[in-house]
N, C-alpha and C positions, 0 to 999 in steps of 0.2 A: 131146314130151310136153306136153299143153295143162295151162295153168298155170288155178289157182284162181283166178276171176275177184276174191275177196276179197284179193289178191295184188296185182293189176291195174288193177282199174278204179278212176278217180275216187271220191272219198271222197265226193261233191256226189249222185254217179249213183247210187253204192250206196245210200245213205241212204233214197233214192224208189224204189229197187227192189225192196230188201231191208225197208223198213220199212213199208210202206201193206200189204205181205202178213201179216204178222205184227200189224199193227193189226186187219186185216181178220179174222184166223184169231181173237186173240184177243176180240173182240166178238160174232164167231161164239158160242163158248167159253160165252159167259154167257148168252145168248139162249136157250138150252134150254130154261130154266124160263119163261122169258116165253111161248115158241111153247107150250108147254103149257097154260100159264093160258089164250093166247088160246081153244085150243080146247075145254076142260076149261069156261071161264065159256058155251059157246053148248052144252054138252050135255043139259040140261034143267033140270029145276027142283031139282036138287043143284047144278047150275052154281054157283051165289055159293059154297055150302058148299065144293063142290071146292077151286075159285079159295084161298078163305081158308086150308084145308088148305095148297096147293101155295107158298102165300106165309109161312106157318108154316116150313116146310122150307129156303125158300131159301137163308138163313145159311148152313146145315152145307155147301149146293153151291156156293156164294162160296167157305168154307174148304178144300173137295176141291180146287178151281180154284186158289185163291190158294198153298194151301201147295203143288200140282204145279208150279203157275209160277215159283214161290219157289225150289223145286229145280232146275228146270229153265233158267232163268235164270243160277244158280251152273253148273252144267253148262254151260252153251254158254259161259262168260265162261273157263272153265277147258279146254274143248275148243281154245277160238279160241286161246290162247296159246299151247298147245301144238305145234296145226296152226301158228301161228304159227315157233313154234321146229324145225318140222320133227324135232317126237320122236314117233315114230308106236306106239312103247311106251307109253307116257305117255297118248296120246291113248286106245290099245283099252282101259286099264284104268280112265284116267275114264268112257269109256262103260260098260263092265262094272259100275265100281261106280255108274254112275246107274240102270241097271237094278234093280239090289240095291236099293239106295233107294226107285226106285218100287214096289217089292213089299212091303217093311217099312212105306211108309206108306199101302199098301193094306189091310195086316194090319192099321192102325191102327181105320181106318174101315170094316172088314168086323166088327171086334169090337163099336166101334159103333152100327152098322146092329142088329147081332142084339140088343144087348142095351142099348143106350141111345136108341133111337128115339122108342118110344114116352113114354119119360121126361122127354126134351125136348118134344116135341111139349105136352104135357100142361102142363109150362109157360107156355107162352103160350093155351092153348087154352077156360083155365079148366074148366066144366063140359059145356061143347059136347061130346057124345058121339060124335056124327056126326065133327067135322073130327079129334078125336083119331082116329079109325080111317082117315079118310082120311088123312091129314097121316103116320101113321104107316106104314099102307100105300105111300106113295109114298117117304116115305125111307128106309124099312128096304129097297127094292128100289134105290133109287140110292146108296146104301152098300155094298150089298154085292156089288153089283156094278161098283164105282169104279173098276175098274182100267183100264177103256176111257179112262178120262180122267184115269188119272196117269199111265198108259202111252205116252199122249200126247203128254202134255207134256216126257215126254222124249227119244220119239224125234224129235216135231219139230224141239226143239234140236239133235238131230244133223242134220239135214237144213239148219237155218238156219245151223248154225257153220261148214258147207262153204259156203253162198254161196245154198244149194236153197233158197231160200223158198218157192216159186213150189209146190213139190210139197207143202211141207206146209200150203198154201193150198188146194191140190186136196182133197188130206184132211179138212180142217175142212170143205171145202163139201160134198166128200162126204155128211160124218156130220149136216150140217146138212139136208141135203136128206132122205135116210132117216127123218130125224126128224119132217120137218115130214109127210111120206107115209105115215106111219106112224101118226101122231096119228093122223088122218082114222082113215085103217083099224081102229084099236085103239079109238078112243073113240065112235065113231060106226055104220059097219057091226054091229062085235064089242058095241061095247056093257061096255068092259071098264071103262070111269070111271079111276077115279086110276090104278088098277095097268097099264090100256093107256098113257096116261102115261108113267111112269116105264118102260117097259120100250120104249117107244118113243126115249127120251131113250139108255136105259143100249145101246141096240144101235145108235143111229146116232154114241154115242162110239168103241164098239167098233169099227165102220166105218170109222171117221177113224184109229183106231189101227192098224187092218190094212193100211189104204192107207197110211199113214206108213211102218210097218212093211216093205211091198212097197219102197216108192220107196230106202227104204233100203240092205235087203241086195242089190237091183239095180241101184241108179243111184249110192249111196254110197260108190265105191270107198275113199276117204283113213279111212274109220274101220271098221276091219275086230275083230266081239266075237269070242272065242274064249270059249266059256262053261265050260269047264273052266278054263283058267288067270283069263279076266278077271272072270266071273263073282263075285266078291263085295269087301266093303266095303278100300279100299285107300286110304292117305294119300297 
């Protein structure tokens, strides 16, 4: 039976193998918004407007990131000890319940997509009419549609608590690259402005999350979800 290489190999080796993919994924992670601006500031003479909208917005995509990360982090520290202990009980229903988690705190941010967007936006935007409809346009679509990127962040740490960095590296470049092919086509061919945008962002997370998802239930043998038993919140 081949043993988990987090089991095996050097603490020196793992660190550079397992860590530069998970730096890389998460830098990835935040660049969304940036590769947006870059193309959203050359689409015409809305450009600055757009830009200023999408830079409005950013915050709330920091907090989608930071609190998926945040969960996702306790998840893999609470997987590893488990996988650690060899209780493989223990391990499907930490997974099960990080699933739950990342759904409840999609529900968080799908309520505020619908109905707190424009409200923030409008904060910072003062009376600029234009960026409040852009600014709003763009994160009432990357709210409500988050779960590409909380869904993410926590199958990845399933893939990183086995040793798999490497796949959930593929993932993130995946959804990065969709995104960046995507801009082009949405904002420039189509002509769609901020909402090509953002629907460029929310499908190339979505990407990242399916290819996680794939690498998972096929290459993830040691955490196996049973969504009838493990499926919800468990201490």
């Amino acid at each position: 039976m081949e043993k988990n290489k987090m089991a095996v190999v050097p603490l020196k080796k793992l660190f550079l193998k397992m860590g530069l993919p998970m730096i890389i994924s998460m830098v990835l992670q935040a660049l969304y918004n940036v590769i947006d601006s870059i193309f959203i500031t050359n689409m015409g003479s809305d450009g600055v407007i757009a830009n200023q909208a999408l830079t409005l917005a950013f915050p709330i995509q920091l907090l989608i990131i930071a609190i998926g990360v945040g969960t996702g982090v306790g998840i893999n520290a609470l997987l590893s000890k488990s996988l650690g202990e060899q209780n493989k009980d223990k391990v499907n229903k930490i997974a099960g319940t990080g699933i739950f988690l990342s759904i409840c705190i999609y529900v968080v941010f799908l309520v505020f997509g619908l109905f707190g967007s424009e409200k923030f936006i409008r904060l910072f935007a003062g009376s600029n009419q234009k960026v409040i409809e852009m600014g709003t346009t763009y994160l009432k679509i990357c709210c409500c549609f988050s779960y590409g990127s909380i869904g993410f962040t926590v199958y990845e740490r399933f893939l990183q608590s086995t040793g798999k960095t490497h796949f959930s590296t593929i993932a993130q470049i995946s959804g990065a690259l969709t995104n960046i092919i995507l801009d082009y086509i949405f904002i420039y061919p189509m002509k769609m402005g901020v909402a090509g945008a953002a629907l460029a962002t929310i499908i190339g997370q979505f990407v990242s999350l399916f290819v996680a998802m794939y690498f998972h239930y096929y290459k993830n043998k040691e955490i196996v979800i049973n969504f009838i038993s493990n499926f919800r919140l468990s201490a």
